[in-house]
LUMDO-861478 format. One record per atom (N, C-alpha, C): residue in three letters; x, y, z; atom name. Coordinates in Angstrom, 2 decimals, decimal comma, always signed. Layout:
BEGIN
R;type;east;north;up;atom
R;ala;X;Y;Z;CA
...
END
This chain:
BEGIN
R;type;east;north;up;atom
R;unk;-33,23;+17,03;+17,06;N
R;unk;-33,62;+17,59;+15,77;CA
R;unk;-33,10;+19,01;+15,66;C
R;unk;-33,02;+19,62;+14,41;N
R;unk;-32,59;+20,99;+13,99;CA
R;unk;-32,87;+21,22;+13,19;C
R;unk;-33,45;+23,58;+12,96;N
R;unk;-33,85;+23,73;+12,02;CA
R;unk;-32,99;+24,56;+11,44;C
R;unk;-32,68;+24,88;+10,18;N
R;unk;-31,72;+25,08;+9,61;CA
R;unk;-32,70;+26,41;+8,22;C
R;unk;-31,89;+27,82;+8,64;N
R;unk;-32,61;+28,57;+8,34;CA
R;unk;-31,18;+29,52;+7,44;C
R;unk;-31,18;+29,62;+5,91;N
R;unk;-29,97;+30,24;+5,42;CA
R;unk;-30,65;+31,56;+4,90;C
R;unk;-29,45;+32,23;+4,58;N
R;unk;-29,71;+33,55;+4,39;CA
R;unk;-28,44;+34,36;+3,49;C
R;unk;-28,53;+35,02;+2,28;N
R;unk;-27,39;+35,88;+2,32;CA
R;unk;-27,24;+36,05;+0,99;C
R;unk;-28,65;+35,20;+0,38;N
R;unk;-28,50;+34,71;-1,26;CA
R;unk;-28,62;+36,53;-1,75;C
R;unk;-29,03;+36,44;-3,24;N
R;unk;-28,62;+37,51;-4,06;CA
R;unk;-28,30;+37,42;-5,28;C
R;unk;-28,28;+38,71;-5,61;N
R;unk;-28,19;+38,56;-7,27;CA
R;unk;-26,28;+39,36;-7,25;C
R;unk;-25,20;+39,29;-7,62;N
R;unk;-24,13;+39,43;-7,53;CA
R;unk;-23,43;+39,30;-9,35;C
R;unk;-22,45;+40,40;-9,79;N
R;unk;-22,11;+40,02;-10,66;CA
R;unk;-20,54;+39,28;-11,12;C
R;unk;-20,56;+38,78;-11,87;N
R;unk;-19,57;+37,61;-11,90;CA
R;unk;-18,17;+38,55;-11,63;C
R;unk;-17,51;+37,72;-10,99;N
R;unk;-16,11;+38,07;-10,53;CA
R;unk;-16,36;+38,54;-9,19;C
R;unk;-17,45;+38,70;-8,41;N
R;unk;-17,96;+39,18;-7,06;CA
R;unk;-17,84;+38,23;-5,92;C
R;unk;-18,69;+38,59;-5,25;N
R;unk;-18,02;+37,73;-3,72;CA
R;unk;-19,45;+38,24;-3,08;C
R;unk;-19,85;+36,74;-2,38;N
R;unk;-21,05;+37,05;-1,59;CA
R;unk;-21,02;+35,83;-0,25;C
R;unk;-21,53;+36,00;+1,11;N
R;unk;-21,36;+35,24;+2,19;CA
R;unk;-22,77;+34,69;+2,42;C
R;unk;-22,97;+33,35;+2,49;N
R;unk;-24,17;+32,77;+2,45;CA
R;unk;-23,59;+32,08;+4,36;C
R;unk;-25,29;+32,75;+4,91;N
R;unk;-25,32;+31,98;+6,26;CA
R;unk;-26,49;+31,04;+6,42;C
R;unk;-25,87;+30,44;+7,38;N
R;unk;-26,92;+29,17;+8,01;CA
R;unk;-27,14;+28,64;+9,09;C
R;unk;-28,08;+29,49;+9,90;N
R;unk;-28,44;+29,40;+11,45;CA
R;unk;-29,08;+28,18;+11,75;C
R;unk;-28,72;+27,18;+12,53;N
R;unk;-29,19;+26,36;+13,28;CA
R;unk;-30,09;+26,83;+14,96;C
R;unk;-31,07;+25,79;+14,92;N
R;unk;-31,92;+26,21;+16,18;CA
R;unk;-30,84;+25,07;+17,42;C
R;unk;-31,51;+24,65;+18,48;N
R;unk;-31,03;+23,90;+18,98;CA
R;unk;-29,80;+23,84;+19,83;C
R;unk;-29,51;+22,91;+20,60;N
R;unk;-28,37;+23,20;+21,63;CA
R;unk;-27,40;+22,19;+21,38;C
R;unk;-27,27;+20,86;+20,24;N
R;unk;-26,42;+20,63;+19,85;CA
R;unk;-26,09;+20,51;+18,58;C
R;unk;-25,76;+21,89;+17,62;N
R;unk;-25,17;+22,22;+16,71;CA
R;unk;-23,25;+21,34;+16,63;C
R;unk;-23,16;+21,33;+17,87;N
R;unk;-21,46;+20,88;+18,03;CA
R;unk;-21,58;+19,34;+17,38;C
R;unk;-22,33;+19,00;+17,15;N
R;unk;-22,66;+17,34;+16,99;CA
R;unk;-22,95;+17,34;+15,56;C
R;unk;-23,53;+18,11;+14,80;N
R;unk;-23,29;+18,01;+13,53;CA
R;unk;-22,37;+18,44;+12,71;C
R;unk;-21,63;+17,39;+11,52;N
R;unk;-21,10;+17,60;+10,25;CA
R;unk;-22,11;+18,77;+9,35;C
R;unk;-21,58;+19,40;+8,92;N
R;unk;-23,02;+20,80;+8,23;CA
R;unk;-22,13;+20,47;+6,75;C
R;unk;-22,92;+20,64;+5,84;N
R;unk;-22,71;+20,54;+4,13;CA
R;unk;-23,59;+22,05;+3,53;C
R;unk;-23,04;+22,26;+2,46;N
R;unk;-23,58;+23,18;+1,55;CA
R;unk;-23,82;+22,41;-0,26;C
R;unk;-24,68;+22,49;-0,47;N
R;unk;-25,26;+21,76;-1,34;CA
R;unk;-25,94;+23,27;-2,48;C
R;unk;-25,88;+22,15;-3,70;N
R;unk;-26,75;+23,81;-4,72;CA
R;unk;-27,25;+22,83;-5,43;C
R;unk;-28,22;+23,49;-5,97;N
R;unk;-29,36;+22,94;-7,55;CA
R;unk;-29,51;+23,90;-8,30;C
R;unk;-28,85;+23,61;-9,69;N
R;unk;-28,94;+24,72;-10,49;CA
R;unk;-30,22;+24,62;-11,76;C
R;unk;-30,81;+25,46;-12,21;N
R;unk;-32,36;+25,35;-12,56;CA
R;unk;-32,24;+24,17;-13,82;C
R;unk;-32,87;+22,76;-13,79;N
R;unk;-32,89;+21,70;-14,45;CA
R;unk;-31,74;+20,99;-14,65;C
R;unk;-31,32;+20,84;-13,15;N
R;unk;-30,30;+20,03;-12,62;CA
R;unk;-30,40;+19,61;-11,17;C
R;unk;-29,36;+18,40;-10,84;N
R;unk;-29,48;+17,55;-9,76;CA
R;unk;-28,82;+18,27;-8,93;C
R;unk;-29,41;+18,12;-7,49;N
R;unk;-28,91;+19,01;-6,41;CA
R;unk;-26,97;+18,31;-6,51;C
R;unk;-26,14;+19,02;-5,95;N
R;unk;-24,85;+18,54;-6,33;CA
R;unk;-24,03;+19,15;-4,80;C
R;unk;-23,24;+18,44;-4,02;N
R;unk;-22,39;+19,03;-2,86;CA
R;unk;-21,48;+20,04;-3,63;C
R;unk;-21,70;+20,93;-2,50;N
R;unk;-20,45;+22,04;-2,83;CA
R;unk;-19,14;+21,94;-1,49;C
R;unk;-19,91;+21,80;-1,03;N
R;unk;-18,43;+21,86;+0,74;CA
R;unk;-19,25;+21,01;+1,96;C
R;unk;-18,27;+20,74;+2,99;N
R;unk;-18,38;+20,23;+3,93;CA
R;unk;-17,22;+20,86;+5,13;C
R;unk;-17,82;+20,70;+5,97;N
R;unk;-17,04;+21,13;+7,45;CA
R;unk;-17,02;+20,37;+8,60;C
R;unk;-16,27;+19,07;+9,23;N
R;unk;-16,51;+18,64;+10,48;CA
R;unk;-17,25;+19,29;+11,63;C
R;unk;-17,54;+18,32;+12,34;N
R;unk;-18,04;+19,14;+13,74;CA
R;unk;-17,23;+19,97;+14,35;C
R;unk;-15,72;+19,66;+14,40;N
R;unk;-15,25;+20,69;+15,24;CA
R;unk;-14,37;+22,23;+14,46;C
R;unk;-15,30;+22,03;+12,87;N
R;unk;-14,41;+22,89;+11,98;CA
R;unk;-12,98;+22,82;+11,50;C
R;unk;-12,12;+21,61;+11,92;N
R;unk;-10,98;+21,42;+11,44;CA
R;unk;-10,73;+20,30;+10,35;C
R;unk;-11,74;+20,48;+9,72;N
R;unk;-11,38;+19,35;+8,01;CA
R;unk;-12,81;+19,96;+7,67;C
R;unk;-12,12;+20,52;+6,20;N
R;unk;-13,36;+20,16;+5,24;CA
R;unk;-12,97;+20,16;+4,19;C
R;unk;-14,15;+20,23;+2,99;N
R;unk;-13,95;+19,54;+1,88;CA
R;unk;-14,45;+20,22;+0,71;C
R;unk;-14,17;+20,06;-0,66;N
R;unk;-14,87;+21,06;-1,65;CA
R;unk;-14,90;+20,05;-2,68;C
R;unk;-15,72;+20,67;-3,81;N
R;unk;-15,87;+20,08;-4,92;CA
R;unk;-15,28;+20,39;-5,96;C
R;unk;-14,82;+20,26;-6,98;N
R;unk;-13,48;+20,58;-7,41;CA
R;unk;-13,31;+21,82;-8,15;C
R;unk;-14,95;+22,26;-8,82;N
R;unk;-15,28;+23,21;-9,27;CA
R;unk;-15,36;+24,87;-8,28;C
R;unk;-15,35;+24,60;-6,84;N
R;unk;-15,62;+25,69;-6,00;CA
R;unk;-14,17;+25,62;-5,69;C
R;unk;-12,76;+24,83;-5,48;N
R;unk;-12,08;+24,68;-4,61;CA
R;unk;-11,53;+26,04;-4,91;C
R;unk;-10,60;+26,63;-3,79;N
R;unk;-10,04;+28,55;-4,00;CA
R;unk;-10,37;+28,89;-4,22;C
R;unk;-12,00;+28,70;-4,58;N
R;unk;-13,32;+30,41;-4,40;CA
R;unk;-14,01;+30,37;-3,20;C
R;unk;-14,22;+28,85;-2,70;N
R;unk;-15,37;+29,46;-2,03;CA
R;unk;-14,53;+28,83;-0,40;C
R;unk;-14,93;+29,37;+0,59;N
R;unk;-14,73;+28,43;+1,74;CA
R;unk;-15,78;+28,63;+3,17;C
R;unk;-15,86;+26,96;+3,45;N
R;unk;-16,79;+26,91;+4,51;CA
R;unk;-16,06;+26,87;+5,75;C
R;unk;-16,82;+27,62;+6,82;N
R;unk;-16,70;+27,72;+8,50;CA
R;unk;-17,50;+27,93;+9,05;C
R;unk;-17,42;+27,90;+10,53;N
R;unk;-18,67;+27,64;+11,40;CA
R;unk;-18,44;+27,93;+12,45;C
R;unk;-19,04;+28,88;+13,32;N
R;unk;-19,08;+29,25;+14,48;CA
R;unk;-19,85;+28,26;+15,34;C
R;unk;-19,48;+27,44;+16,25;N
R;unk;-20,33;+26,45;+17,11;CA
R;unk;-21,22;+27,66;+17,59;C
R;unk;-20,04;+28,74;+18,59;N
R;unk;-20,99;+29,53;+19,68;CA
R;unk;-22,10;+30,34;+19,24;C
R;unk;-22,30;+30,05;+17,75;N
R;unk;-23,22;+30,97;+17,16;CA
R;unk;-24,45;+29,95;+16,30;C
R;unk;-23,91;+28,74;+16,40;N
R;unk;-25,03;+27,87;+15,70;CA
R;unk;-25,00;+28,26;+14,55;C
R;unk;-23,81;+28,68;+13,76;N
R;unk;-24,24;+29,42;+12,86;CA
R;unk;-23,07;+28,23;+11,80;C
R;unk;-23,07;+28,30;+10,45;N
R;unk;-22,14;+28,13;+9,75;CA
R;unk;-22,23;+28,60;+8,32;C
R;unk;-21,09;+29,12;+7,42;N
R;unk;-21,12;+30,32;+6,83;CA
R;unk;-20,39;+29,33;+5,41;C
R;unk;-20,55;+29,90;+4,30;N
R;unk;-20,19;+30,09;+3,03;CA
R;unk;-19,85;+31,07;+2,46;C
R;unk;-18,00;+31,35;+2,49;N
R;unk;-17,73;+32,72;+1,65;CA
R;unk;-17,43;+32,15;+0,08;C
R;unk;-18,21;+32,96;-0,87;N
R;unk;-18,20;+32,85;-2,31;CA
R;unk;-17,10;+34,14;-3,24;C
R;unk;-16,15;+33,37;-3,20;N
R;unk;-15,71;+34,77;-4,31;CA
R;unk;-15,13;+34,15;-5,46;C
R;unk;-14,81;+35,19;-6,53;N
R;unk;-14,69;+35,00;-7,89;CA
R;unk;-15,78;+34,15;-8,47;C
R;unk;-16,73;+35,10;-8,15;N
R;unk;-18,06;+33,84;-8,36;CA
R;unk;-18,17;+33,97;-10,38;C
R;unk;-18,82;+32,97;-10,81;N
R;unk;-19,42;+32,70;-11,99;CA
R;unk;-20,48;+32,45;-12,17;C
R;unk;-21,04;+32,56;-13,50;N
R;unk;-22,65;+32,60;-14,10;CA
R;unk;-22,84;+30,96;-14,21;C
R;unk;-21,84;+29,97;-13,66;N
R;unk;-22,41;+28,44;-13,81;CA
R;unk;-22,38;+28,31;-11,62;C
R;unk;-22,38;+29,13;-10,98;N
R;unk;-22,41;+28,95;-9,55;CA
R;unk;-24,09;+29,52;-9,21;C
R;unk;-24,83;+29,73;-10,47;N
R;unk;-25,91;+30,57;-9,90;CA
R;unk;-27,05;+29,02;-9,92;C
R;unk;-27,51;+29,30;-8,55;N
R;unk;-28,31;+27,96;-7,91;CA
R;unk;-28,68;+28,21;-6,80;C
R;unk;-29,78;+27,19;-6,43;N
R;unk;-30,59;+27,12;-4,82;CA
R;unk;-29,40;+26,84;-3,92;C
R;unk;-28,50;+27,59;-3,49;N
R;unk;-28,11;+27,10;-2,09;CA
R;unk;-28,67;+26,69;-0,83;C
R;unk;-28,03;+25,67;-0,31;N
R;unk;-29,12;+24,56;+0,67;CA
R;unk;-27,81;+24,09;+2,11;C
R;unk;-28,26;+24,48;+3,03;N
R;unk;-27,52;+23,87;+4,11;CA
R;unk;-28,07;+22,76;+4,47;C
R;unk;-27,07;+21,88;+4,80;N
R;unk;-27,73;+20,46;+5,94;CA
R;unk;-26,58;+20,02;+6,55;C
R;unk;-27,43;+19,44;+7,47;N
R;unk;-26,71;+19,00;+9,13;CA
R;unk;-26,57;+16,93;+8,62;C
R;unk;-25,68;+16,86;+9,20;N
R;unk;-25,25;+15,13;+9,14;CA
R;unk;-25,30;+14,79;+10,65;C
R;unk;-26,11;+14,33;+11,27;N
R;unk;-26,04;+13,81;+12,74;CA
R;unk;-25,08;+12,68;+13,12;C
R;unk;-24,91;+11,51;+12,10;N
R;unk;-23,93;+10,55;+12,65;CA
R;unk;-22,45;+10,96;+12,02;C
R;unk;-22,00;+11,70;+11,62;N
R;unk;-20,65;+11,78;+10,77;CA
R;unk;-19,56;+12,52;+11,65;C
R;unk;-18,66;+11,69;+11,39;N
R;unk;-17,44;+13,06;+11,90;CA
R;unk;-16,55;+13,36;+11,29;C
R;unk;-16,70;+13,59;+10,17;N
R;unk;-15,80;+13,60;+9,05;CA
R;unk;-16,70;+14,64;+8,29;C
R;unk;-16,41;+14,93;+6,88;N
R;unk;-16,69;+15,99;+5,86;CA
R;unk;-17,83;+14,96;+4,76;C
R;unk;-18,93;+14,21;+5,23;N
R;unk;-19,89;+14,09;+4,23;CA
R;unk;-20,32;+14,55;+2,83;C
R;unk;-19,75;+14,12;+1,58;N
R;unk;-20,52;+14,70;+0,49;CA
R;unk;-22,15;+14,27;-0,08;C
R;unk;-22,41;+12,79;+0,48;N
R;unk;-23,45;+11,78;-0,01;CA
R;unk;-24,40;+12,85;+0,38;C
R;unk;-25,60;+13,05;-0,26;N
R;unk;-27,11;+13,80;-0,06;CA
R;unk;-27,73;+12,79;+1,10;C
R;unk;-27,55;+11,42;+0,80;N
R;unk;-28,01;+10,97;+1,82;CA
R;unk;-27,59;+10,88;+3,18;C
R;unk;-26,42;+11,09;+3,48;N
R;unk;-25,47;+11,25;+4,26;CA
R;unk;-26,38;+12,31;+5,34;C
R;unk;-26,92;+13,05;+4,67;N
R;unk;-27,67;+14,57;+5,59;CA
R;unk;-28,51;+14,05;+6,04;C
R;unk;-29,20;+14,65;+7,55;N
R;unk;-30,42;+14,07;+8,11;CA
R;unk;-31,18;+15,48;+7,86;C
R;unk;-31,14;+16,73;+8,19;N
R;unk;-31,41;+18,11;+7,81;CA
R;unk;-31,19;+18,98;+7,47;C
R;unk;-31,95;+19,54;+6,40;N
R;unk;-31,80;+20,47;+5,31;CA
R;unk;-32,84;+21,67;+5,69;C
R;unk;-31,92;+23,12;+4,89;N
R;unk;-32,96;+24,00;+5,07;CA
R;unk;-33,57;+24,18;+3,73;C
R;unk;-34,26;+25,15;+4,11;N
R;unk;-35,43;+25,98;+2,73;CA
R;unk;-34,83;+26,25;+1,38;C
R;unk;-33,39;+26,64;+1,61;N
R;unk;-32,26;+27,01;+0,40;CA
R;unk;-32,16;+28,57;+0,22;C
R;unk;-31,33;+29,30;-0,39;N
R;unk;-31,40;+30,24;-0,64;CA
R;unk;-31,09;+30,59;-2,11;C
R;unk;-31,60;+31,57;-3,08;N
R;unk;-31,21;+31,32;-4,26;CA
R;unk;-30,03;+32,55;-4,44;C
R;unk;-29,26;+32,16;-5,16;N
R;unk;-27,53;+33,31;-5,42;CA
R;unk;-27,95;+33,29;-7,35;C
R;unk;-27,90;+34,61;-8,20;N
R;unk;-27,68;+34,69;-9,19;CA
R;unk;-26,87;+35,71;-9,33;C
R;unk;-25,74;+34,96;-10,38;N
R;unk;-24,49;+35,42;-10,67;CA
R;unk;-24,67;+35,73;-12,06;C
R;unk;-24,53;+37,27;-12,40;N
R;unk;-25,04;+37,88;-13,99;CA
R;unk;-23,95;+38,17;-14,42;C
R;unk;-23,68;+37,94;-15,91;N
R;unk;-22,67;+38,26;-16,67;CA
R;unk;-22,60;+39,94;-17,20;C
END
């Protein structure tokens, strides 16, 4: 099992750049696929990126692709979301989760076995 604790949200104004992190507990972080997921207020949670276990494939959604990009430090349990050229339609609960059986770049919600608390990012015009 793993707990999955993000951090980095904020209020940022459009055309800005902000780094959203996401610390994992636990001693095998190397074993999970990690996703970044958002819910924007009276809307369905929606994938934003994905990163293999060993950080060499991931994936975006077509709306983030060349703003935002995901990586991950194994030795740090950590895995990161850089946001730039952000916009006033990117402002949402950001949410990390871990995929235990995948080795590939997961977009399915169900696909995730653990999720954290979320963090919220608002992007002001």
């Amino acid at each position: 099992q793993v707990q999955l604790v993000e951090s980095g949200g904020g209020l940022v104004q459009a055309g800005g750049s902000l780094r959203l992190s996401c610390a994992a507990s636990g001693r095998t972080f190397r074993s999970y696929a990690m996703g970044w997921f958002r819910q924007a207020p009276g809307k369905e949670r929606e994938f934003v990126a994905a990163i293999s276990r060993s950080g060499g494939s991931t994936d975006y959604t077509g709306s983030v692709k060349g703003r935002f990009i995901i990586s991950r430090d194994n030795a740090k349990n950590t895995v990161y979301l850089q946001m730039n050229s952000l916009k006033p339609e990117d402002t949402a609960v950001y949410s990390c989760a871990a995929a235990e059986n995948s080795w590939g770049t997961p977009r399915g919600i169900d696909e995730y076995d653990y999720w954290g608390q979320g963090t919220k990012e608002t992007v002001s015009t």
